[in-house]
C-alpha positions as CSV (number, residue, x, y, z in Angstrom):
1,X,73.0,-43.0,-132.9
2,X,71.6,-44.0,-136.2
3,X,67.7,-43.4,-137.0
4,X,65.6,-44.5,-140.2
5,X,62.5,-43.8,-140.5
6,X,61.8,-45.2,-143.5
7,X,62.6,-48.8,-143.4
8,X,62.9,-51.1,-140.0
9,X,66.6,-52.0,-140.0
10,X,67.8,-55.4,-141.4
11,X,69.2,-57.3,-138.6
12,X,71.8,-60.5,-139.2
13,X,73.0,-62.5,-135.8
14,X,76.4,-64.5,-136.5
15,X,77.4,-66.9,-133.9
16,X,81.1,-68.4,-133.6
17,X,79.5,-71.8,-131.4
18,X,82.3,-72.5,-130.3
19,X,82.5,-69.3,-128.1
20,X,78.6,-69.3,-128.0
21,X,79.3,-72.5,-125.9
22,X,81.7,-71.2,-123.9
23,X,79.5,-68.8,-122.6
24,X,76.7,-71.1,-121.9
25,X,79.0,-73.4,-120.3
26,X,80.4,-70.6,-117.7
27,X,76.7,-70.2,-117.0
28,X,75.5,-73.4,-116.8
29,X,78.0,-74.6,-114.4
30,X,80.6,-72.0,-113.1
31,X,77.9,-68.4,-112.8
32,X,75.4,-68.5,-109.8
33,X,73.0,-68.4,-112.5
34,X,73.2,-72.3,-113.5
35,X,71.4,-72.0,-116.5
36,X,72.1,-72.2,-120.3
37,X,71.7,-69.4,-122.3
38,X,68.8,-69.3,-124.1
39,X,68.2,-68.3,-129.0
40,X,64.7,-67.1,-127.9
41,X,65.6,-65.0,-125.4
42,X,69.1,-63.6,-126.9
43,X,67.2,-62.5,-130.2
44,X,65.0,-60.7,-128.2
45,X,67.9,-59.4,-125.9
46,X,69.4,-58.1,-129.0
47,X,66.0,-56.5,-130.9
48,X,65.7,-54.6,-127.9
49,X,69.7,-53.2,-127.4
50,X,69.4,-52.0,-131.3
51,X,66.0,-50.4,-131.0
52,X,67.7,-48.6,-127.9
53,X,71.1,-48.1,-129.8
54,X,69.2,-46.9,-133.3
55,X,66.8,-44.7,-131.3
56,X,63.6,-46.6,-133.1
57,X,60.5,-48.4,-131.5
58,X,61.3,-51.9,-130.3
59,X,58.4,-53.2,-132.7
60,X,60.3,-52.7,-135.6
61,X,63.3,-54.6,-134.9
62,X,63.6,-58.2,-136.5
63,X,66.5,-60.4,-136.8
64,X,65.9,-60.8,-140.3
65,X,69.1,-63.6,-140.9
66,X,70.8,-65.6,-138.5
67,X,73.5,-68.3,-139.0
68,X,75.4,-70.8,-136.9
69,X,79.1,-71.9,-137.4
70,X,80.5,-74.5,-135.7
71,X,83.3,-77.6,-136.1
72,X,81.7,-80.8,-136.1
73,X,82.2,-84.8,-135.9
74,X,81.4,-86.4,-138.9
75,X,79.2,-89.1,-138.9
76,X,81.5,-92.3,-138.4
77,X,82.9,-90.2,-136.0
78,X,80.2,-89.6,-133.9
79,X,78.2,-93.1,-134.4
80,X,81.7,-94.2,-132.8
81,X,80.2,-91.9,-129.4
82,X,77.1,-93.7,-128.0
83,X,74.3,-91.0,-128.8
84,X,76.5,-88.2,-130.3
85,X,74.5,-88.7,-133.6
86,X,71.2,-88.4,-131.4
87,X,72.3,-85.0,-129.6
88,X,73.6,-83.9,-132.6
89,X,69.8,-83.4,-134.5
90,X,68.4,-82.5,-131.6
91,X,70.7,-79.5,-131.2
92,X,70.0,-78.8,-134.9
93,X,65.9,-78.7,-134.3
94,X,67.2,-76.0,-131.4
95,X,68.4,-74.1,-134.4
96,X,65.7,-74.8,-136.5
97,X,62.9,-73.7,-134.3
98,X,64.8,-70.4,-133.5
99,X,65.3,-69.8,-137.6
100,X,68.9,-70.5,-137.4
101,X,71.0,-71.5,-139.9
102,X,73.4,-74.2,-139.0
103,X,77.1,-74.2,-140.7
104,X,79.2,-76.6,-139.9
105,X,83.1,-78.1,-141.1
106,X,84.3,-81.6,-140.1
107,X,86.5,-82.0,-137.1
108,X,89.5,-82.5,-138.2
109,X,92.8,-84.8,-136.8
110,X,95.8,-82.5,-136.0
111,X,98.4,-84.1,-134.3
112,X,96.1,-86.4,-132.9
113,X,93.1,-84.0,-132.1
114,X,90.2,-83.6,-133.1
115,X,90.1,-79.7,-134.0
116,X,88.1,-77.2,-135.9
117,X,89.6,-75.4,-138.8
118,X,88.0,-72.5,-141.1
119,X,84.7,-71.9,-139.4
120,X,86.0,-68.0,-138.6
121,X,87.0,-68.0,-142.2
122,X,83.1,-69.2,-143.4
123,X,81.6,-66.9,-140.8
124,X,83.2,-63.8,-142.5
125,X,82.9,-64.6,-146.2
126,X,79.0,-65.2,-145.2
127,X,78.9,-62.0,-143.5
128,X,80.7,-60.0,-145.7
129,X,78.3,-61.4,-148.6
130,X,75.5,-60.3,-146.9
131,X,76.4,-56.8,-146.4
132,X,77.8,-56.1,-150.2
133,X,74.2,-57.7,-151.2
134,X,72.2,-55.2,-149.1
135,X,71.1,-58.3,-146.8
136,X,71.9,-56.8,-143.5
137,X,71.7,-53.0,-141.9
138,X,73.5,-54.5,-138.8
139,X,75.6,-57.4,-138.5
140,X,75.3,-58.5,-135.2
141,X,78.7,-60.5,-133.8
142,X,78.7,-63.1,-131.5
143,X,82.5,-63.4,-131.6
144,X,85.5,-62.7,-129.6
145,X,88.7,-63.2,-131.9
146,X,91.0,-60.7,-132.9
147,X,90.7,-62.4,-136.7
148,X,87.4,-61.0,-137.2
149,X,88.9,-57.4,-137.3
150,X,89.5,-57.7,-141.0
151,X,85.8,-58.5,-141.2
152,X,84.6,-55.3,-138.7
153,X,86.1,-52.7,-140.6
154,X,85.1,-54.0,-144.2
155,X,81.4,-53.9,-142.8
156,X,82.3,-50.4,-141.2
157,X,83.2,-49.6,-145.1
158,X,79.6,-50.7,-146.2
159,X,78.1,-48.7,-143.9
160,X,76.8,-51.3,-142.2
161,X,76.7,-51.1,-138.4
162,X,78.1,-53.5,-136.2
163,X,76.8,-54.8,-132.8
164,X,79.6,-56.6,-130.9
165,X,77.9,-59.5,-128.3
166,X,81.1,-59.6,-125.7
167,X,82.2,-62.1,-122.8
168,X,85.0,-61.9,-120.4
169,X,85.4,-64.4,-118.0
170,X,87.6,-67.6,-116.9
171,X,87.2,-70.8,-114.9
172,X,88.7,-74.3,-114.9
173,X,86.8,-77.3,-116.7
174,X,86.4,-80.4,-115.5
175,X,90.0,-81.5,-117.3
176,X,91.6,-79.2,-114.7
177,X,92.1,-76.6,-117.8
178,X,92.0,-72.9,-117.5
179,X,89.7,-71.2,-119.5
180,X,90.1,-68.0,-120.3
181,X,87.2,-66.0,-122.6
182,X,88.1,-62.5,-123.3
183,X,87.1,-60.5,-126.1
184,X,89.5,-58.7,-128.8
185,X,90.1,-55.2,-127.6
186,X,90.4,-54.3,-130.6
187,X,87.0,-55.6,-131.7
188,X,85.3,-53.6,-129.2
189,X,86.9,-50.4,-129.9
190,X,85.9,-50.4,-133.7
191,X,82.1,-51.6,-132.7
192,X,79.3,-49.4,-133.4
193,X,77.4,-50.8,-130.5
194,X,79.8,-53.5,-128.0
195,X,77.5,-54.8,-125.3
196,X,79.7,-56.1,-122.8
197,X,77.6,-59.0,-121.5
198,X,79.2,-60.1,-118.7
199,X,78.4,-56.9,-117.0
200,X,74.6,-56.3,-118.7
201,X,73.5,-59.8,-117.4
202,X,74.8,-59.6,-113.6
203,X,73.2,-55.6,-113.5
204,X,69.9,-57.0,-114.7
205,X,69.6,-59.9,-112.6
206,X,70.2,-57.9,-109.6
207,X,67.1,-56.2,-110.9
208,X,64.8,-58.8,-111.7
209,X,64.8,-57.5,-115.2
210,X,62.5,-60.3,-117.4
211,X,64.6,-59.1,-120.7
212,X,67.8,-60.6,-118.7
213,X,66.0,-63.0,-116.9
214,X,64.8,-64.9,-120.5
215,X,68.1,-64.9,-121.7
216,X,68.5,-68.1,-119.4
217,X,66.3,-71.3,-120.4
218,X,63.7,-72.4,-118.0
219,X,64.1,-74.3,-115.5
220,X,61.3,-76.4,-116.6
221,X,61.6,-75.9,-120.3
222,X,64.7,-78.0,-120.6
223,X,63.1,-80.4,-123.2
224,X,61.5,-78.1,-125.2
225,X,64.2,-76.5,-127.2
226,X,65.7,-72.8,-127.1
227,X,68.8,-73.7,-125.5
228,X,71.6,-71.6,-127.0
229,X,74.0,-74.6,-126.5
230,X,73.3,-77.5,-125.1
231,X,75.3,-80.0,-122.6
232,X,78.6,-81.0,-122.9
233,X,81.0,-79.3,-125.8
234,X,84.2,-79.8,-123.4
235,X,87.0,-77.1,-123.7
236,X,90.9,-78.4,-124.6
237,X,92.2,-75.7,-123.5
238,X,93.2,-71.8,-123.1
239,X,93.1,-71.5,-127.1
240,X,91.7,-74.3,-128.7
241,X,87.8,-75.7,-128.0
242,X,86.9,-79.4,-129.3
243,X,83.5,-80.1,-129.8
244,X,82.0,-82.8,-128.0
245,X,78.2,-83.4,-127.0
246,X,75.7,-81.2,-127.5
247,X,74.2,-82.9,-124.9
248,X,75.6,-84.6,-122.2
249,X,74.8,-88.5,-122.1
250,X,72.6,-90.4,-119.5
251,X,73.8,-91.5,-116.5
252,X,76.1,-94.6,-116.7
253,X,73.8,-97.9,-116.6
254,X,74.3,-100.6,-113.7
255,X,75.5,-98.5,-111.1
256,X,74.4,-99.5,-108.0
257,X,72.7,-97.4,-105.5
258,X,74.6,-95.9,-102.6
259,X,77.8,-97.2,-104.3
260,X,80.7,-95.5,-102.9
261,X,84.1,-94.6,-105.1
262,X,87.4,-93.7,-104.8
263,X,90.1,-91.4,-106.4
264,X,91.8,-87.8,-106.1
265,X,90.9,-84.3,-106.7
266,X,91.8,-82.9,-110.1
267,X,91.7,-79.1,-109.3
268,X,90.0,-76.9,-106.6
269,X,87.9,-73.6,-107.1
270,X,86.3,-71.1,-105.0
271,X,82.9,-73.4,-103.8
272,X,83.6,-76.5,-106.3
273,X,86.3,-78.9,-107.5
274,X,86.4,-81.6,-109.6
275,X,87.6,-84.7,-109.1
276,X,89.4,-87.5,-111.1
277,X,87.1,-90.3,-112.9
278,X,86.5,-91.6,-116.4
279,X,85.3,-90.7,-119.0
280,X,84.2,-87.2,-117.7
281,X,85.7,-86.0,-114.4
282,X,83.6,-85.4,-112.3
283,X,82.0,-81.6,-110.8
284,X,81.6,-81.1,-106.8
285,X,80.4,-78.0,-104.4
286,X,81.7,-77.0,-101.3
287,X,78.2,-78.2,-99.8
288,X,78.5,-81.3,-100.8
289,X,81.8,-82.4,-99.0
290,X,81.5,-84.0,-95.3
291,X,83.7,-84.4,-92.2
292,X,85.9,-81.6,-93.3
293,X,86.1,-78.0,-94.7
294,X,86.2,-77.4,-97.8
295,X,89.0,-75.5,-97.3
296,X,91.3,-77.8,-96.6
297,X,91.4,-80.4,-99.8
298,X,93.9,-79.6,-102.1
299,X,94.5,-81.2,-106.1
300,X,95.9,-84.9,-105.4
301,X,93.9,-85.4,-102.0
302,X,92.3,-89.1,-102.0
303,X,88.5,-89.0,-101.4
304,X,85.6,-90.9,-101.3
305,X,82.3,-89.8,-102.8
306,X,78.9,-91.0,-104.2
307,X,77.5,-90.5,-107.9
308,X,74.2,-88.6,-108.4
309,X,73.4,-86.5,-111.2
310,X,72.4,-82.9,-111.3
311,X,69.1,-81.3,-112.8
312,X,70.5,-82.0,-116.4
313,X,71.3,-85.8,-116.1
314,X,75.1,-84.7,-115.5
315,X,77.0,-87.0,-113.2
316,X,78.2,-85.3,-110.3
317,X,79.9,-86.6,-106.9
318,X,78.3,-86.4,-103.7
319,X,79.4,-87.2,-100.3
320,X,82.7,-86.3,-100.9
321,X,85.3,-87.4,-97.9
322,X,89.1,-87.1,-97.9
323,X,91.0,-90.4,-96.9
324,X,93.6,-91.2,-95.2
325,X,96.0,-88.2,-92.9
326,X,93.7,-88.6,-90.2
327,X,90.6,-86.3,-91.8
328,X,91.0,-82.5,-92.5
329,X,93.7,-80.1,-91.6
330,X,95.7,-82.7,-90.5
């Protein structure tokens, strides 16, 4: 435990977005939680967890710097994607009203992907600045790669203290990919403070504690900012993350009501599964499927659903009915 008495420490947050997204992603649509992490209440989160960690009164802590990095489209790029452009500067006033600082690198075209390249790179030479010009006391990490260990123990060297913000978790998105989050071993081992979120946020929710409970958005403060990262941001796959929407587009116009569809399931979870249909495949619960279990579709089933969208304006099906093998378990 570190204590100073004279001076309240200097606090710097660094987020990697695109595992910032992840996150908010696995809690927006996989955890019970369904709610989007939330700047406000993660700077708070974290004030509080160093005050505890430095053995100092809670008053005194202030994130005192607190940047952003991210891959992004550039402009043609995204006026090319119906209101990316839109959801783009709404996501930077998010940043803006939390005092972030937004750093972002064009997208760029590897083999026919759009992918990002030397964000992790820009995140440590900003950090590493910071501490050699007396910036930051603690560098707070919201990072999981292994390629920031260069960056830990140079930091460890300065004497400044590092706070590690951790996730370990996996699902599949609605491409039918496995995503797997798991922080660098190493990373946590050479952390002054590793707070292993994961198991923080499930214990204080259990507990009704508010400090956890404000690290989630509002349910009915969706339009007025704080959301840690927003709709959409679709993952490729186990190792690579391309940036997408911020936000996730309106509903499709003209559709009619009660409309049914058609197609097959993609992939099938424990309570959801997601089913085949441009652009975005579409999410469904357990709940939501009729004459049949649940149990019994499997990925390549033909069903039948409706389209409705969710709290956020996402498209999901509803309805859902296998076709054809004379209904369920046949």
């Amino acid at each position: 435990m570190y204590s100073n008495h004279c001076a309240a420490p200097k606090i710097g947050v660094f987020y990697d977005g695109n595992f910032l997204l992840h996150a908010s992603n696995y809690y927006n649509y996989i955890h019970p939680q369904r709610r989007r992490l939330c700047l406000n209440g993660l700077h708070d989160f974290i004030c509080q967890r160093v005050a505890e960690e430095e053995g100092i009164d809670p008053k005194r802590c202030r994130v005192n710097e607190a940047h952003y990095f991210r891959g992004r489209l550039n402009a043609s790029d995204a006026a090319q994607r119906g209101s990316q452009l839109y959801h783009d500067r709404v996501f930077d006033d998010i940043l803006m009203s939390e005092g972030v600082h937004p750093h972002y690198l064009p997208l760029r075209n590897i083999y026919g992907r759009k992918e990002e390249r030397g964000t992790d790179v820009w995140l440590a030479l900003e950090v590493y600045e910071m501490a050699l010009r007396g910036k930051i006391d603690i560098a707070v990490l919201v990072v999981a790669d292994t390629d920031y260990v260069p960056l830990v123990r140079k930091l460890i060297a300065l004497g400044v203290r590092v706070m590690l913000i951790s996730w370990e978790f996996e699902y599949i998105n609605d491409e039918g990919n496995r995503i797997v989050t798991k922080t660098s071993h190493e990373l946590l081992t050479l952390a002054h403070y590793p707070v292993p979120m994961q198991e923080v946020i499930d214990c204080g929710l259990k507990q009704n504690n508010q400090l956890i409970m404000n690290l989630f958005v509002a349910n009915d403060a969706k339009s007025q900012g704080g959301d840690a990262a927003e709709e959409g941001g679709e993952e490729a796959d186990e190792t690579v993350v391309e940036a997408e929407d911020e936000f996730t587009p309106p509903g499709r116009v003209g559709r009619e009501p009660g409309a049914r569809y058609t197609s097959t399931i993609l992939s099938i979870k424990t309570g959801y599964g997601f089913i085949k249909y441009p652009n975005n495949n579409l999410f469904f619960h357990s709940l939501d499927v009729i004459e049949g279990d649940f149990s019994a579709l499997a990925p390549g089933d033909e069903v039948e659903f409706s389209i409705d969208q969710n709290d956020q304006g996402q498209d999901v099906a509803k309805q859902v009915k296998r076709l054809g093998g004379g209904g369920f378990g046949a």
